[in-house]
N, CA, C and O atoms as a GROMACS GRO file, in nm:
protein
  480
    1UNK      N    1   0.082  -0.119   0.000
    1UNK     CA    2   0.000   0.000   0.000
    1UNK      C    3   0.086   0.125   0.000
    1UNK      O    4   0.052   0.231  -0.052
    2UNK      N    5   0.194   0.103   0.059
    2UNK     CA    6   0.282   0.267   0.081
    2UNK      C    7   0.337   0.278  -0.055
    2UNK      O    8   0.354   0.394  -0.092
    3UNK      N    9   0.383   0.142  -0.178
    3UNK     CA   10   0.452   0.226  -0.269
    3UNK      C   11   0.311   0.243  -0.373
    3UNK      O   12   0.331   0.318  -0.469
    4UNK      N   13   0.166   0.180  -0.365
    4UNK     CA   14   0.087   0.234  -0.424
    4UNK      C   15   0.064   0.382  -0.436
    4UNK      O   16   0.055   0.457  -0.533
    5UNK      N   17   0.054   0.404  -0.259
    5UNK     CA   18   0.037   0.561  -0.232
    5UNK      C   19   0.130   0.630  -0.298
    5UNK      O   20   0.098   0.717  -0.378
    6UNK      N   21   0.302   0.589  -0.260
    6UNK     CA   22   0.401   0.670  -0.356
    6UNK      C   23   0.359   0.724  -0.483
    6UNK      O   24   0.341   0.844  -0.505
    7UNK      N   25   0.335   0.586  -0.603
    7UNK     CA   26   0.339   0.552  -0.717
    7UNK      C   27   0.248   0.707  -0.720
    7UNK      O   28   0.311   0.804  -0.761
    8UNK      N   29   0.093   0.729  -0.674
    8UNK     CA   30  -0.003   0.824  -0.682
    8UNK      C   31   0.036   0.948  -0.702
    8UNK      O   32   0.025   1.033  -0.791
    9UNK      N   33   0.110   0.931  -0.547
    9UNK     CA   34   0.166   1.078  -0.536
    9UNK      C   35   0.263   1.147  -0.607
    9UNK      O   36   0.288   1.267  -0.599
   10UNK      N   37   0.322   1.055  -0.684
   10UNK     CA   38   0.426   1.090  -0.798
   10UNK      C   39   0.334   1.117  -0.945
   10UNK      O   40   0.351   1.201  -1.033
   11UNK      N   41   0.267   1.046  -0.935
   11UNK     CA   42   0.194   1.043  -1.127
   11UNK      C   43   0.085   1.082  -1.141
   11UNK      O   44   0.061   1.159  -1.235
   12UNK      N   45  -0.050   1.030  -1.021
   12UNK     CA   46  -0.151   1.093  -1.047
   12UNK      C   47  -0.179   1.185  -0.912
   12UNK      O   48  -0.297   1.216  -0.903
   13UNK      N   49  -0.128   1.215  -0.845
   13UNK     CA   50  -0.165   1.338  -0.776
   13UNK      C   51  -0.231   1.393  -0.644
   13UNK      O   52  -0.233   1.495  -0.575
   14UNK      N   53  -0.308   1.203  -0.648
   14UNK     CA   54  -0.418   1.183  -0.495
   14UNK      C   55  -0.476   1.061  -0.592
   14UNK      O   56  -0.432   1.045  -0.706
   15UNK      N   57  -0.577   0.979  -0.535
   15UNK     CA   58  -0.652   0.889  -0.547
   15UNK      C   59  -0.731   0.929  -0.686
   15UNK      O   60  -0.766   1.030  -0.748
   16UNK      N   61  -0.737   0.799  -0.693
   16UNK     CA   62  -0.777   0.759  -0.882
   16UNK      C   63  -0.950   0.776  -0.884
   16UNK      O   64  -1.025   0.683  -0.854
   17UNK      N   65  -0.985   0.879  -0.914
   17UNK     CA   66  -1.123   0.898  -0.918
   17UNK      C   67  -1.196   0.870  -1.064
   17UNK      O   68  -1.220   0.963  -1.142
   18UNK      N   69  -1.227   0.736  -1.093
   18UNK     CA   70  -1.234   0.639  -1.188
   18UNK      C   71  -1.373   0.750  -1.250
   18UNK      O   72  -1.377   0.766  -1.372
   19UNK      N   73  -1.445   0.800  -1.192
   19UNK     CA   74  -1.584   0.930  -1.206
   19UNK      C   75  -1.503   1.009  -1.356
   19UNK      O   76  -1.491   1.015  -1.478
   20UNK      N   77  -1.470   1.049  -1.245
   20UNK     CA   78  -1.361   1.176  -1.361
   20UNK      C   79  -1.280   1.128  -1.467
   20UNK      O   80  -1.270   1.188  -1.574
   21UNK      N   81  -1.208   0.996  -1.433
   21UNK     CA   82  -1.157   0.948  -1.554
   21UNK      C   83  -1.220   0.929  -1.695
   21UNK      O   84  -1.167   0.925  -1.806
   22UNK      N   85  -1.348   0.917  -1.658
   22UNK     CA   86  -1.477   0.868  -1.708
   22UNK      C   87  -1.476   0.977  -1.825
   22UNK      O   88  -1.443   0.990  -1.943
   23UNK      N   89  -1.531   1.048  -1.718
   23UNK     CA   90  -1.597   1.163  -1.785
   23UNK      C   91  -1.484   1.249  -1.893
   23UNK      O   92  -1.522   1.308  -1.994
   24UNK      N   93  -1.375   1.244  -1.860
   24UNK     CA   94  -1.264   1.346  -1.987
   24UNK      C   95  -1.283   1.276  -2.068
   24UNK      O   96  -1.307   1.327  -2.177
   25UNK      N   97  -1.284   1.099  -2.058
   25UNK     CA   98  -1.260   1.019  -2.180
   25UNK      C   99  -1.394   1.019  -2.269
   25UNK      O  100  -1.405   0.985  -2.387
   26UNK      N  101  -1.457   1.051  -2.212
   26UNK     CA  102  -1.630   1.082  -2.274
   26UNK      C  103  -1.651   1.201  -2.300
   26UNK      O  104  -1.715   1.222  -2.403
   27UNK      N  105  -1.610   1.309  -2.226
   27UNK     CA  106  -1.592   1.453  -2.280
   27UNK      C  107  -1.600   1.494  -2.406
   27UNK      O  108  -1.659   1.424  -2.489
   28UNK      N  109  -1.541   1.613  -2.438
   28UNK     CA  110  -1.554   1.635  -2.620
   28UNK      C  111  -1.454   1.630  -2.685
   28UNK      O  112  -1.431   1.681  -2.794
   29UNK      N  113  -1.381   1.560  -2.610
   29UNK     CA  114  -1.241   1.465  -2.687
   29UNK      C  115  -1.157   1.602  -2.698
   29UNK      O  116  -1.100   1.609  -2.807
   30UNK      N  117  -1.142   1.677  -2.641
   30UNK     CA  118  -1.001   1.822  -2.663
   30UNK      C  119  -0.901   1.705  -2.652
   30UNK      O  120  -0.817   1.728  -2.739
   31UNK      N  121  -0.863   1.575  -2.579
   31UNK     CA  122  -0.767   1.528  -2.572
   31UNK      C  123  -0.695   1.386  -2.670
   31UNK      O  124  -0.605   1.303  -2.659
   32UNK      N  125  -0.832   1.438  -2.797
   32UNK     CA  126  -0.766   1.345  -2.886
   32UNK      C  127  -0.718   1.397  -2.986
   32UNK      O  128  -0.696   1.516  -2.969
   33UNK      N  129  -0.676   1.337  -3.144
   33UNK     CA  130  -0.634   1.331  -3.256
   33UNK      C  131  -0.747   1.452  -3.308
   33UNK      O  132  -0.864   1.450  -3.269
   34UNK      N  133  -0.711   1.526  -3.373
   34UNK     CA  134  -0.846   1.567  -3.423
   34UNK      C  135  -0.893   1.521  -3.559
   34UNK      O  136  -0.971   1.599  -3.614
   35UNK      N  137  -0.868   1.436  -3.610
   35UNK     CA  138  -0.983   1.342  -3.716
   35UNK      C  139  -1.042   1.221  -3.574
   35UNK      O  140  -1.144   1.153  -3.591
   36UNK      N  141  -0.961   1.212  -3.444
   36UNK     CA  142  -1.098   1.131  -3.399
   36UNK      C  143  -1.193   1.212  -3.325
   36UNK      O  144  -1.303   1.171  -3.288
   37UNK      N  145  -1.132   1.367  -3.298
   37UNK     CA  146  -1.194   1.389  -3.223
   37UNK      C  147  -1.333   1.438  -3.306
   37UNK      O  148  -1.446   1.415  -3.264
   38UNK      N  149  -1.305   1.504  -3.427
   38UNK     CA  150  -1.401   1.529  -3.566
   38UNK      C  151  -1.518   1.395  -3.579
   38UNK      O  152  -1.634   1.403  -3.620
   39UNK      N  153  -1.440   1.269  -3.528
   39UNK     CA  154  -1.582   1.147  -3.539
   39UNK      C  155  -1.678   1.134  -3.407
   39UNK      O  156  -1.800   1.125  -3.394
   40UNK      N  157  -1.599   1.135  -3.341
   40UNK     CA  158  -1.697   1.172  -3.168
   40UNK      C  159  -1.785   1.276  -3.220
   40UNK      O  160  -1.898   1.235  -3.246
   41UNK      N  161  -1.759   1.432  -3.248
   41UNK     CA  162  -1.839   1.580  -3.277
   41UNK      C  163  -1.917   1.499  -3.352
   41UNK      O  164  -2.035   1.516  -3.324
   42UNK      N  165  -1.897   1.403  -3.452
   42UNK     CA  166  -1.973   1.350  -3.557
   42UNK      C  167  -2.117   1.273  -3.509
   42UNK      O  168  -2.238   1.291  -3.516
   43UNK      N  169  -2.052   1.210  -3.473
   43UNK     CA  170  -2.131   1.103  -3.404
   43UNK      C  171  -2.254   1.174  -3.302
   43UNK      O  172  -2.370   1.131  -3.297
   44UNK      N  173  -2.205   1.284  -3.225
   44UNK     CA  174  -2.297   1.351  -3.155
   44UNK      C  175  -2.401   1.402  -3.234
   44UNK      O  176  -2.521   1.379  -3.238
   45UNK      N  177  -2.317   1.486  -3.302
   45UNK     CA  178  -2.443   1.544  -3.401
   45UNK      C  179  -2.525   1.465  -3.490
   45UNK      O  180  -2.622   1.520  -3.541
   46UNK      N  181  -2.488   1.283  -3.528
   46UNK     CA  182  -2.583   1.275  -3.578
   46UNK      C  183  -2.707   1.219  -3.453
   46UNK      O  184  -2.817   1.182  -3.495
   47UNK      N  185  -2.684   1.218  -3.330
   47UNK     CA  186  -2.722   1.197  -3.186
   47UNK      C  187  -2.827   1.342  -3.222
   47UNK      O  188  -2.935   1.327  -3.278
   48UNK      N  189  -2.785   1.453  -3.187
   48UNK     CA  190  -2.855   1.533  -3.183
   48UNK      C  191  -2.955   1.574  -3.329
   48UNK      O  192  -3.022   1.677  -3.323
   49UNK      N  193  -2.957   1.540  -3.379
   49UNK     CA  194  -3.030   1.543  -3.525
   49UNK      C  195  -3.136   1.420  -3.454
   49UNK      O  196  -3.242   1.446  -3.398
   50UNK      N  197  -3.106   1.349  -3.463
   50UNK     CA  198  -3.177   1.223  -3.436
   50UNK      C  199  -3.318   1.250  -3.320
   50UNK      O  200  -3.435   1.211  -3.328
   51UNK      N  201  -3.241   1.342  -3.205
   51UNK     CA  202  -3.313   1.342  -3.110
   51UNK      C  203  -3.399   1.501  -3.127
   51UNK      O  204  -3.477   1.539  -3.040
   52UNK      N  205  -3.364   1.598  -3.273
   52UNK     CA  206  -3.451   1.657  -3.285
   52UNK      C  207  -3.367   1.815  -3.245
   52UNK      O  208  -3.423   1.925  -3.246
   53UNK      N  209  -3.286   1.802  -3.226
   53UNK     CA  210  -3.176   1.948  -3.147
   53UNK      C  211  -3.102   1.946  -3.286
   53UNK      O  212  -3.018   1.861  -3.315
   54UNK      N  213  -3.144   2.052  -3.374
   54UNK     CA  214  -3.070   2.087  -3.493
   54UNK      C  215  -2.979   2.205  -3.477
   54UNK      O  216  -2.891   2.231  -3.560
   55UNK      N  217  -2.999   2.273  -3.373
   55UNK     CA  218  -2.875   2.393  -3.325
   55UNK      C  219  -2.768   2.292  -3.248
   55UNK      O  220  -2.651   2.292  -3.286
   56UNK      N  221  -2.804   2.213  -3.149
   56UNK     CA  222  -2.643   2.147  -3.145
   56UNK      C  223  -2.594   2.077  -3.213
   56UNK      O  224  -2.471   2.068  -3.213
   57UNK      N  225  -2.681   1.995  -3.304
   57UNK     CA  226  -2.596   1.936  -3.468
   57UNK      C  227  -2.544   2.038  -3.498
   57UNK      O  228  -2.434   2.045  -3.442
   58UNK      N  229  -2.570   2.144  -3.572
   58UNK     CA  230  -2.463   2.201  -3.623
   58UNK      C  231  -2.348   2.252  -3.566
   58UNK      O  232  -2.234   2.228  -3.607
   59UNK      N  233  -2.381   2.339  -3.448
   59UNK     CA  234  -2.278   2.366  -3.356
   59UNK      C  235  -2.130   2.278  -3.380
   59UNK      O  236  -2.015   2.304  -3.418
   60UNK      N  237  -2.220   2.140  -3.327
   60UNK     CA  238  -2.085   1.973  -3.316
   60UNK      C  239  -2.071   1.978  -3.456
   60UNK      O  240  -1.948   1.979  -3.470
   61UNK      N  241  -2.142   1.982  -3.609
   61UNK     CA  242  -2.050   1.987  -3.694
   61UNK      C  243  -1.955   2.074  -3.752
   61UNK      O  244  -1.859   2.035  -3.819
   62UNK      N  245  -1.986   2.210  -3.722
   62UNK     CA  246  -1.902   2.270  -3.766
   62UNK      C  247  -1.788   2.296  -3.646
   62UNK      O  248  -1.713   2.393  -3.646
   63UNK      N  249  -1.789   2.212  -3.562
   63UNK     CA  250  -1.661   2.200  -3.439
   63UNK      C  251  -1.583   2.113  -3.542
   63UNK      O  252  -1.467   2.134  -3.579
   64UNK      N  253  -1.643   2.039  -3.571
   64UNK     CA  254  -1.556   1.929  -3.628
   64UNK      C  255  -1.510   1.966  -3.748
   64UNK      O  256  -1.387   1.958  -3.752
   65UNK      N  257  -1.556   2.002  -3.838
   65UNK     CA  258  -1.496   2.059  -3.950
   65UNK      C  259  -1.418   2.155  -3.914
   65UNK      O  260  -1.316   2.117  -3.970
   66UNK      N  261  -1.382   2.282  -3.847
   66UNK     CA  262  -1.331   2.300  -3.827
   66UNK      C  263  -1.210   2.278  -3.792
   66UNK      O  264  -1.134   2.340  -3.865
   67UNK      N  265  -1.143   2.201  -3.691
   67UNK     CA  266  -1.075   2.145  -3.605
   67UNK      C  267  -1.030   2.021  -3.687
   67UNK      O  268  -0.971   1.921  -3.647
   68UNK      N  269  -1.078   2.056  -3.823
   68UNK     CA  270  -1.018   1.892  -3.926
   68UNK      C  271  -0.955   1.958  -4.068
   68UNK      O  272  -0.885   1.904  -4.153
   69UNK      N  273  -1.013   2.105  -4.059
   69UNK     CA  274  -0.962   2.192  -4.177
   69UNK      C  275  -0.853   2.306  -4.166
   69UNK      O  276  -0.888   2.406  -4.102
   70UNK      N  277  -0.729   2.304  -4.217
   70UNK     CA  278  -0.700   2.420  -4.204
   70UNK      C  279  -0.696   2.525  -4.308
   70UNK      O  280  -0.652   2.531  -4.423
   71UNK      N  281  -0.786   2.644  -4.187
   71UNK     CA  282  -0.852   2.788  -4.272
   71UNK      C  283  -0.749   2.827  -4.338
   71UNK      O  284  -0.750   2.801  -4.459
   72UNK      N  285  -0.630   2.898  -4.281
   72UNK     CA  286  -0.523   2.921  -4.308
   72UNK      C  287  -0.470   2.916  -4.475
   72UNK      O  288  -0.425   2.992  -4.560
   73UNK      N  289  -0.517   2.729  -4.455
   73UNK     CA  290  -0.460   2.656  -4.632
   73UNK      C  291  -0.546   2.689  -4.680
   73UNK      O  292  -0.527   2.698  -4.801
   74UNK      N  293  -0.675   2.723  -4.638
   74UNK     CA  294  -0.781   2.728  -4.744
   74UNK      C  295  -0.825   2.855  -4.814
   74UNK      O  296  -0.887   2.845  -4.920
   75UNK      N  297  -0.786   3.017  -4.740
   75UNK     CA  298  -0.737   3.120  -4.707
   75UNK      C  299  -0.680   3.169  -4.837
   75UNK      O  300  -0.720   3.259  -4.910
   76UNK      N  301  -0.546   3.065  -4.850
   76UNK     CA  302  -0.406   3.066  -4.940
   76UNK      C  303  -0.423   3.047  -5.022
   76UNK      O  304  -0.356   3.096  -5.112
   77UNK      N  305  -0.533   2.954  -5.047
   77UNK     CA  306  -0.543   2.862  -5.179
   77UNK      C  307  -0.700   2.938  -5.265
   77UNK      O  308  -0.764   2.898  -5.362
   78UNK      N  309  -0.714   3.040  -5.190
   78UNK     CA  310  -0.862   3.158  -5.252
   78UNK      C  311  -0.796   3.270  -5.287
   78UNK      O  312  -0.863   3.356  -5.345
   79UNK      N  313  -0.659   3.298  -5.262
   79UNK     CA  314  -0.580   3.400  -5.242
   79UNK      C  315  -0.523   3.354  -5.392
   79UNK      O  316  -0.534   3.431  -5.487
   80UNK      N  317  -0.463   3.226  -5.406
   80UNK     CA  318  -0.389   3.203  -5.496
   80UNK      C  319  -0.507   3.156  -5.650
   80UNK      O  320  -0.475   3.174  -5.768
   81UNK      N  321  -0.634   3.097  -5.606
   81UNK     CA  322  -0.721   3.096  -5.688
   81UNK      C  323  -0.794   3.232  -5.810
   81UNK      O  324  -0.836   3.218  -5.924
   82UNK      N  325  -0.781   3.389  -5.703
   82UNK     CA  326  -0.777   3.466  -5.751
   82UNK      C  327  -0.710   3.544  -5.820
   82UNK      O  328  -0.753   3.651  -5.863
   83UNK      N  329  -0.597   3.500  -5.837
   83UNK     CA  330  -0.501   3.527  -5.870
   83UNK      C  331  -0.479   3.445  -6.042
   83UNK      O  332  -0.432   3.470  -6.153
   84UNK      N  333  -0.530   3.363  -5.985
   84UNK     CA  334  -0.553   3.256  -6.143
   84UNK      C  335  -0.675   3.271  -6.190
   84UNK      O  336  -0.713   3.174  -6.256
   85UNK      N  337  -0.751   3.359  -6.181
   85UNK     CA  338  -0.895   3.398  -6.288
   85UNK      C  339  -0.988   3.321  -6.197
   85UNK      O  340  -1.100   3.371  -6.206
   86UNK      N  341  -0.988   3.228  -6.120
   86UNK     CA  342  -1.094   3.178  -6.060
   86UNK      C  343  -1.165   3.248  -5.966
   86UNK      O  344  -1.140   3.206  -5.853
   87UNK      N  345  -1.253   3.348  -5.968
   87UNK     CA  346  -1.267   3.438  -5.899
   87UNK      C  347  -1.406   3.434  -5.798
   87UNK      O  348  -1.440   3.500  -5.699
   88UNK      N  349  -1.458   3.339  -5.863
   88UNK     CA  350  -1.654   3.252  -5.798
   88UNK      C  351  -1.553   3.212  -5.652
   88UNK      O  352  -1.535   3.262  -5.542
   89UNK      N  353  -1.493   3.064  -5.744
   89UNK     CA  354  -1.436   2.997  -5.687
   89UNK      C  355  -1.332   3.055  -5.512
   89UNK      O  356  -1.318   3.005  -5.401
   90UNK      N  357  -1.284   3.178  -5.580
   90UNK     CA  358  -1.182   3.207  -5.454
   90UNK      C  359  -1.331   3.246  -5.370
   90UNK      O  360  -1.358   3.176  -5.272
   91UNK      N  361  -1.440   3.374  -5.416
   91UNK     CA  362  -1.493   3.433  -5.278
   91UNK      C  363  -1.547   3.312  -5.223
   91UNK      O  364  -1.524   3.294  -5.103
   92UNK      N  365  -1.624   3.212  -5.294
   92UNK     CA  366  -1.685   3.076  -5.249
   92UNK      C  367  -1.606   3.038  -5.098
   92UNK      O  368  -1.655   3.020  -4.986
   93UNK      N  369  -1.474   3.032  -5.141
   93UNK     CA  370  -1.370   2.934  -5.056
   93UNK      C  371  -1.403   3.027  -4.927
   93UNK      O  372  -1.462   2.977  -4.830
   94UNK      N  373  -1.358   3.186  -4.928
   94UNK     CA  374  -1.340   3.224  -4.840
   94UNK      C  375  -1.470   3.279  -4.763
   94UNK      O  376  -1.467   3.330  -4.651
   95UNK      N  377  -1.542   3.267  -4.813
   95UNK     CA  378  -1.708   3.257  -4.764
   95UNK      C  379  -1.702   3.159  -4.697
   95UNK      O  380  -1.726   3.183  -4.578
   96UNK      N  381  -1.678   3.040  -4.722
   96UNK     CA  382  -1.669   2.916  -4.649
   96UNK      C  383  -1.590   2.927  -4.510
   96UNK      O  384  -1.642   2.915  -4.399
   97UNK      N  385  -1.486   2.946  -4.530
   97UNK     CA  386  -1.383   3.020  -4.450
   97UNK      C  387  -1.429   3.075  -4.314
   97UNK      O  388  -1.396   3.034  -4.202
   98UNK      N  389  -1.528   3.194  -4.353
   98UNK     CA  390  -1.601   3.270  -4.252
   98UNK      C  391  -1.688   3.200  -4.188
   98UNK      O  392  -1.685   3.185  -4.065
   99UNK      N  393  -1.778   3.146  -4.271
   99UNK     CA  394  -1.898   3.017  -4.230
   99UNK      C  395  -1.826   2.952  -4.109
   99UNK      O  396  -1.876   2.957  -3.996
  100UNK      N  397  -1.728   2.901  -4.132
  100UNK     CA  398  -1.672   2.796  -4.012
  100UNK      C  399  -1.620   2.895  -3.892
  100UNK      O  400  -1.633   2.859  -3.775
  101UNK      N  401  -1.549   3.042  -3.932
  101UNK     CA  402  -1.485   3.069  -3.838
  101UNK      C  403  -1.491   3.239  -3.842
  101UNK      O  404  -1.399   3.301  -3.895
  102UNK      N  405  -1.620   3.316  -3.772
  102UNK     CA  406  -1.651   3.401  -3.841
  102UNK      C  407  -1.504   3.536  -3.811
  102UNK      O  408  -1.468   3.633  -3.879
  103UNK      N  409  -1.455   3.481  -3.684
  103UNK     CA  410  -1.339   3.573  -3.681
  103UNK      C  411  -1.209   3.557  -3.721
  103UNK      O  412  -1.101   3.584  -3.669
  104UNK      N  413  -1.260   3.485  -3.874
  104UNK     CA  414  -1.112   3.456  -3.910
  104UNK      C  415  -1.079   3.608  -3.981
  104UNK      O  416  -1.156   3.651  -4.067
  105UNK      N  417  -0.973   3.676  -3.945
  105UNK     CA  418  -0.920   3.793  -4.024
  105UNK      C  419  -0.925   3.771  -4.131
  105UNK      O  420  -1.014   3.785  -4.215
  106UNK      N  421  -0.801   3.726  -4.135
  106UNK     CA  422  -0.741   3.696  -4.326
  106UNK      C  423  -0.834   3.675  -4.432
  106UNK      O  424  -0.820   3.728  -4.542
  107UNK      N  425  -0.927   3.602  -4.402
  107UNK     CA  426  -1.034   3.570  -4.468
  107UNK      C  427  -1.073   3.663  -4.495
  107UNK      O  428  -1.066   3.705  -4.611
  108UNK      N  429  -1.145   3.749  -4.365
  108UNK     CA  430  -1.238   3.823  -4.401
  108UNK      C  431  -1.202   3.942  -4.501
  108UNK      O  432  -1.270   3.981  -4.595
  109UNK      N  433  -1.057   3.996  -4.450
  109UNK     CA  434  -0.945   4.138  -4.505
  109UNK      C  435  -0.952   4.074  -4.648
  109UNK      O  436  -0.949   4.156  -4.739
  110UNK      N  437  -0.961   3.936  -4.687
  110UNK     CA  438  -0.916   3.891  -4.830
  110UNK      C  439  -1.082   3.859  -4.914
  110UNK      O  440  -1.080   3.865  -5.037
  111UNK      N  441  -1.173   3.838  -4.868
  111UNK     CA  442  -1.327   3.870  -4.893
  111UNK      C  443  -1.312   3.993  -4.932
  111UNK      O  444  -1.303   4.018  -5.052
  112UNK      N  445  -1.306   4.087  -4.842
  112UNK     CA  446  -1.342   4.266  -4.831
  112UNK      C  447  -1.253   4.303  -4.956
  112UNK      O  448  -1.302   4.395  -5.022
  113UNK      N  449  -1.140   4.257  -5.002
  113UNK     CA  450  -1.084   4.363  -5.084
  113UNK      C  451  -1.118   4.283  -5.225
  113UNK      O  452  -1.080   4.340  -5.326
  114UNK      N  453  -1.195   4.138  -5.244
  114UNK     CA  454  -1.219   4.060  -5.351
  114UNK      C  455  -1.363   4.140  -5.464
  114UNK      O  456  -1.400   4.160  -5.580
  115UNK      N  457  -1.402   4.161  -5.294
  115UNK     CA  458  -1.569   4.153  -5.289
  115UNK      C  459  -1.624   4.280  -5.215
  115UNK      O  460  -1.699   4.270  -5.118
  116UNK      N  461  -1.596   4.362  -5.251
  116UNK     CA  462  -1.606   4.538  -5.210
  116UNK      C  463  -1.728   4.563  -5.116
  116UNK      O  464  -1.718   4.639  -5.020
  117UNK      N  465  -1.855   4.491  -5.150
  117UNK     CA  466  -1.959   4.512  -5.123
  117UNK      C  467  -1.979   4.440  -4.952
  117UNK      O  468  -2.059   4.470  -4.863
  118UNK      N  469  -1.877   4.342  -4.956
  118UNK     CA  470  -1.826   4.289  -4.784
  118UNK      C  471  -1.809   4.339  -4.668
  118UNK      O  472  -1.705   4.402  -4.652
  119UNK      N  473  -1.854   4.334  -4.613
  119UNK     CA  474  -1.850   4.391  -4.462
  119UNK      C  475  -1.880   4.308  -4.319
  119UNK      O  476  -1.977   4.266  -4.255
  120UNK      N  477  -1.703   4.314  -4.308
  120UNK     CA  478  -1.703   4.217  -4.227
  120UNK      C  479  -1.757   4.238  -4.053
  120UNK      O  480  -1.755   4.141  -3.977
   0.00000   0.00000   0.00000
């Protein structure tokens, strides 16, 4: 029992409260991969669709999409699309962009000067 207690007091901190263990691992996964944590968000939302809550489906999907996309690349690649005549195509992207993440800057600074009529 004393080097159990040690073992505790070195790694986990006080007594193993199996409750709580529970619950992070069931939580909303901040502590996984994020393509698994994107299938958990998934999985909820199709939970909440199911049970009729269409504001927290979306909420959980666009957590997940998010957190599985990066804006950033997608940003770059509307930046660099406009640049090549594709010009639907770039505001599309970065519309999208906003959709997921409405305070994304870059996006928005790169919308506003595409798309004049923008206001972010």
């Amino acid at each position: 029992e004393e080097l159990v207690a040690d073992f505790r007091a070195r790694f986990v901190g006080g007594p193993l409260d199996v409750d709580v263990l529970l619950e992070t691992i069931r939580g909303d996964g901040a502590h996984l991969l994020p393509e698994r944590r994107a299938r958990r968000l998934h999985g909820a939302a199709i939970a909440s669709v199911e049970s009729g809550d269409a504001i927290a489906a979306e909420r959980l999907l666009a957590e997940a999409v998010a957190g599985c996309i990066d804006l950033e690349l997608l940003n770059d690649l509307a930046v660099v699309w406009w640049n090549l005549g594709r010009r639907n195509d770039a505001e599309s992207l970065l519309r999208s962009c906003l959709a997921l993440d409405p305070a994304n800057v870059s996006a928005a600074e790169n919308l506003a000067a595409i798309a004049p009529s923008f206001v972010a």
